[in-house]
C-alpha positions in Angstrom: 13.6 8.5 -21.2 13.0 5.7 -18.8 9.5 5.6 -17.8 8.9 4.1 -13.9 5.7 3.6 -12.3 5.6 3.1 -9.0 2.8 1.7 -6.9 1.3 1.2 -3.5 1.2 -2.1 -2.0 -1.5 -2.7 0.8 -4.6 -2.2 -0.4 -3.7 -1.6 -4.3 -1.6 -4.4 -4.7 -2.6 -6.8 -1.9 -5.7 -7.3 -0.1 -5.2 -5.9 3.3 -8.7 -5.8 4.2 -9.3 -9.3 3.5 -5.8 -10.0 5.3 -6.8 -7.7 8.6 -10.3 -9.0 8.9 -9.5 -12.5 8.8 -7.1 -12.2 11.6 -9.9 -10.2 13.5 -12.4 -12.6 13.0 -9.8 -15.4 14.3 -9.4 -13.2 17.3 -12.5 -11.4 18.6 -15.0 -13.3 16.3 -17.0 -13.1 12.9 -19.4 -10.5 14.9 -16.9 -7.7 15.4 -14.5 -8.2 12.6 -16.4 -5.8 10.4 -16.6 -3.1 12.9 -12.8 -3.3 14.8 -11.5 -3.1 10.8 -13.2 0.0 10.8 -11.4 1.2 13.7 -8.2 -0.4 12.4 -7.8 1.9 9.4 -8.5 4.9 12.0 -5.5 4.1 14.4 -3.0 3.0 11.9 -2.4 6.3 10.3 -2.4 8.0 13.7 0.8 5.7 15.0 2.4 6.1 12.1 2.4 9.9 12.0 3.4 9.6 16.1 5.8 7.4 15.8 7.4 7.9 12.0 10.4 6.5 13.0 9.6 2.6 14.1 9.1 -0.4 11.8 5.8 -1.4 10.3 5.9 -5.0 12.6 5.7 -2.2 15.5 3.1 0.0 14.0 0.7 -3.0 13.4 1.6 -4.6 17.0 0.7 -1.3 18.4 -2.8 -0.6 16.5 -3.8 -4.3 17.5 -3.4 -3.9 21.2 -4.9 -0.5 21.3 -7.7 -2.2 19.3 -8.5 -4.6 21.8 -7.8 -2.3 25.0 -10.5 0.8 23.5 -12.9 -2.3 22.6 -13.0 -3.5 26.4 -11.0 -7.5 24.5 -8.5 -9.5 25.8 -5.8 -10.8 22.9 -5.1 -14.4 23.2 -1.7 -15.0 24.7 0.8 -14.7 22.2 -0.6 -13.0 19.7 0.0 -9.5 19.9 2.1 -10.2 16.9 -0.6 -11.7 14.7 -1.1 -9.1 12.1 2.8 -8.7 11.6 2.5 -12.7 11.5 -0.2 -13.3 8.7 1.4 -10.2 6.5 2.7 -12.2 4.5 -0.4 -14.7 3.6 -2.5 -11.8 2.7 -4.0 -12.0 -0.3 -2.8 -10.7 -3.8 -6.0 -9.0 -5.8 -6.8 -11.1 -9.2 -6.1 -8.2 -11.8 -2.7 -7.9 -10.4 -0.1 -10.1 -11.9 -1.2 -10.1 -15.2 -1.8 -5.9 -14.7 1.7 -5.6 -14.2 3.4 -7.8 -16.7 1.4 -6.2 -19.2 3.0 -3.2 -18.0 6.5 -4.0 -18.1 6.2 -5.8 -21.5 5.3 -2.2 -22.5 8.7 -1.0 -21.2 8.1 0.5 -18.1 9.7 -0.2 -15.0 7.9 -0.5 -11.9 8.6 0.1 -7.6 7.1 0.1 -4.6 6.6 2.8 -2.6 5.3 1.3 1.1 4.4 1.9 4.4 6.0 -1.4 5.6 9.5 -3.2 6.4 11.8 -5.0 4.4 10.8 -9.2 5.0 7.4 -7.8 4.9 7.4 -6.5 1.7 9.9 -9.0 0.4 7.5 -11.5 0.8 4.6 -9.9 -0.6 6.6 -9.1 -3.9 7.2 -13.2 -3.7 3.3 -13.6 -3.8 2.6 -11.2 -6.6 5.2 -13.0 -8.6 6.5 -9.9 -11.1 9.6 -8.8 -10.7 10.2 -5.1 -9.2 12.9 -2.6 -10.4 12.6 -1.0 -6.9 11.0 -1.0 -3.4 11.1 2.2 -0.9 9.8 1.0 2.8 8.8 3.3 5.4 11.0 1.2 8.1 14.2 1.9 6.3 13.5 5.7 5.5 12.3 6.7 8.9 9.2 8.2 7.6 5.3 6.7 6.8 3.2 8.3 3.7 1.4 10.7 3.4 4.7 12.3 4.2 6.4 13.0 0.7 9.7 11.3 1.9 9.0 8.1 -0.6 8.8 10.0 -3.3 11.7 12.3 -2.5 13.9 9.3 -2.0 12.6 7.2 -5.2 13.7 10.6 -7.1 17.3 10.4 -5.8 17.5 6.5 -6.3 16.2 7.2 -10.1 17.5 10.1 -10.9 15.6 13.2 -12.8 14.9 12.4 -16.2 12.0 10.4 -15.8 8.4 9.3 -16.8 7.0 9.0 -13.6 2.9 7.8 -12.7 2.2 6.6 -9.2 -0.7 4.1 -8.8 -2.2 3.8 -5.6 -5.8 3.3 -4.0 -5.3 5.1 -1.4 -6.0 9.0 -1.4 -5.1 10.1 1.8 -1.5 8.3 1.6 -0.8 8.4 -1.7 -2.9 10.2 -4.3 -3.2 13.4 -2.2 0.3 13.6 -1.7 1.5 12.5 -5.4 -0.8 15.5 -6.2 0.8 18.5 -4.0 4.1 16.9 -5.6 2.7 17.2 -9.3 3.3 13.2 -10.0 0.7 12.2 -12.3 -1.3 9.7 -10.5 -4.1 6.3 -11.0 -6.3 5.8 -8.7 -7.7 2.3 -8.2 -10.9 3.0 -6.8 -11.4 -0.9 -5.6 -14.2 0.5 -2.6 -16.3 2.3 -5.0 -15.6 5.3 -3.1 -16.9 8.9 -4.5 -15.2 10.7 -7.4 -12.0 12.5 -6.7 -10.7 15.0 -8.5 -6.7 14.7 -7.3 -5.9 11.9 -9.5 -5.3 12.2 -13.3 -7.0 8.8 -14.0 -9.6 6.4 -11.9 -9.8 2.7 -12.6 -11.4 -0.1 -10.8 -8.2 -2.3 -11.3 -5.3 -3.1 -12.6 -6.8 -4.5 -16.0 -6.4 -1.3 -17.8 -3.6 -0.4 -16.1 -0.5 -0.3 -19.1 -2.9 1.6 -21.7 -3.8 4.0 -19.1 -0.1 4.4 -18.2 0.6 4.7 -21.9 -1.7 7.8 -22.1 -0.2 9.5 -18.9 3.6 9.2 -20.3 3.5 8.5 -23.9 6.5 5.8 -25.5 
């Protein structure tokens, strides 16, 4: 039996935050970076469930003007575009390359399941620099997590006779929905956020990640 696990990208994988704050902080300032990211992570979801069906570029072109207009700021000229822009320069988290070769030197194979476009998440895979069985992206499915249409199409792509552990930080867009499916799911809990009981395991990174996996589906 093959065994896949499959992760998020932004936010597990790569450092969105970081990426998102330091083009705020280019744009409106050091002084309400912290507070517009806040917002940020508010609107994004919201787009995505009203508008399932246009890319990730889009999504984060719309949350950024929306951004500036509730917050009473005026976006340099040109740079709507500047989140889709520095996507690909966001950072990878430390614990992840090495995380995820252990991984796959233990036999499993690994995907992406993400709420982004193709270049986009082309390039991140670049950065992480571990190669990917599979990638599912929301702008060629037509549909954004938490809807369960990732999982549903990674299932036909794979077929059924699978070991199969999604890893994610998220909970609303990935470990809640992983759970109402009955995937068997990490959590990297990288905000110290409260306990949750949806997720069958809870790390703080990737270190531990191919032990951890190793318990979930056994060789």
């Amino acid at each position: 039996m093959e065994r896949w696990a499959t992760f998020d990208c932004y936010g597990t994988l790569v450092d969105w935050n970081a990426g998102i704050h330091r083009e705020l902080e280019k744009l409106f300032g050091v002084e309400l970076a912290d507070s517009l990211l806040v917002r940020y992570h508010e609107l994004e979801p919201q787009i995505q469930a009203d508008n399932p069906g246009v890319s990730y570029r889009e999504v984060l072109t719309i949350a950024l003007e929306t951004l500036a207009a509730e917050a009473g700021l005026t976006l340099p000229e040109g740079e709507t575009s500047a989140l889709a822009r520095s996507l690909p320069e966001w950072p990878v988290f430390d614990d992840v390359h090495d995380g995820l070769a252990e991984a796959r030197a233990g036999g499993w194979r690994i995907g992406i399941l993400s709420n982004t476009d193709r270049d986009l998440i082309d390039a991140s895979m670049d950065a992480i620099g571990v190669h990917f069985d599979l990638s599912i992206v929301a702008s060629e499915i037509g549909s954004y997590k938490p809807s369960q249409r990732h999982w549903e199409v990674f299932r036909q792509r794979v077929g059924g006779d699978v070991g199969h552990v999604h890893v994610a930080q998220s909970l609303f867009h990935d470990i809640a929905p992983a759970s109402e499916l009955g995937i068997p799911s990490i959590w990297i809990n990288r905000l110290e956020e409260p306990d949750d009981g949806r997720a069958s395991r809870t790390l703080v990174s990737l270190a531990r990640l191919a032990s951890t996996l190793d318990e979930l589906v056994p060789k």
